[in-house]
N, C-alpha and C positions, 0 to 999 in steps of 0.2 A: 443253453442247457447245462446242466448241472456233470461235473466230471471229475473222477476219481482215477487215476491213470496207473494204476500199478506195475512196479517192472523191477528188473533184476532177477528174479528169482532162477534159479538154477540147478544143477545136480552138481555135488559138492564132497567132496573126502571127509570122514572125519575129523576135525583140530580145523576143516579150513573155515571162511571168511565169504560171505559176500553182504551185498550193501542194497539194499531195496530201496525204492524212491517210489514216491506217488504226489503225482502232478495234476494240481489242481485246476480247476475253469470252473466260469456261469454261476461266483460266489464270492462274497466278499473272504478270501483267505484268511486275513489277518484277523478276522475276528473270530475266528471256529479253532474249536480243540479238534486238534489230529489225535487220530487214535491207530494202532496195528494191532489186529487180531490175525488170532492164526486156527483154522480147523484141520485136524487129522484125520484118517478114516475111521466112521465109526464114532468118533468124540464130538462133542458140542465144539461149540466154538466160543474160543477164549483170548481175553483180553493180555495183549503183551507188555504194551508200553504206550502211551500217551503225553503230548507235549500242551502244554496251555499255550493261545494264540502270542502270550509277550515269552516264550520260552522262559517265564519265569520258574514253572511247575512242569517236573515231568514223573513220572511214573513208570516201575519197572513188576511187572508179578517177580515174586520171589525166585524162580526156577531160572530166572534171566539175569538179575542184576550180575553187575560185573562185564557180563558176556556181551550187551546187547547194550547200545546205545543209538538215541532217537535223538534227532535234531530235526531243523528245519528254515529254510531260506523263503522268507515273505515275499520279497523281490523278486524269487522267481517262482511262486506261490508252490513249492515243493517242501516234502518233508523226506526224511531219511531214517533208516535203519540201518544202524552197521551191526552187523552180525557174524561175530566173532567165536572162535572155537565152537564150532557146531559142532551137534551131537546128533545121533539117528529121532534122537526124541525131538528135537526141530521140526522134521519133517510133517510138513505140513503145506496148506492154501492160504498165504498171508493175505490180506485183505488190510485197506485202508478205511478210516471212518472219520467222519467229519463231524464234530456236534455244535452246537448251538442253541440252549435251549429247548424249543422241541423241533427245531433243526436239525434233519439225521440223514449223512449221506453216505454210502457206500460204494466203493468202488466194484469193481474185478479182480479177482484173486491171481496172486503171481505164486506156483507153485516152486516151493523150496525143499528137495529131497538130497539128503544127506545119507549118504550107504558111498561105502568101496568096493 
């Protein structure tokens, strides 16, 4: 079966940091784009940041760069988000996506709430 494992997610200060992961199964990893979206309450749900399967290409929406960085280990079929100087406007249901042509998997949403 096909798996999306998402974790870290936390309650968090603002200015602070955590590091999300989503660990893959039941797919060839290295050949699918990682994707992290995040929904708020109330908002659609949007696209954060995306890494190409050779981490050649990654992608940031503009509200992130800087702040947010995406990696990912084949080897241990996991990808990363470091997320750094969070703001209330973070908060949100990050979810992991998996593509591949019309290959499309979705994980479980690890909620990230940022308030003091």
């Amino acid at each position: 079966d096909v798996q999306l494992q998402a974790s870290g997610g936390g309650l968090v200060q603002p200015g602070g940091s955590l590091r999300l992961s989503c660990a893959a199964s039941g797919f060839t990893f290295d050949d699918y784009a990682i994707g992290w979206f995040r929904q708020a309450p109330g908002r659609q749900r949007e696209g954060v940041s995306f890494i190409s399967p050779s981490e050649s290409r990654v992608w940031y929406r503009d509200s992130v760069k800087g702040q947010f960085t995406i990696s990912r280990d084949n080897a241990k079929k996991t990808v990363y988000l470091q997320m750094n100087s969070l703001e209330p406007e973070d908060t949100a249901v990050y979810y992991c996506n998996a593509r591949r042509g019309f290959r499309n998997y979705w994980g479980q949403g690890t909620q990230v709430t940022v308030s003091s």
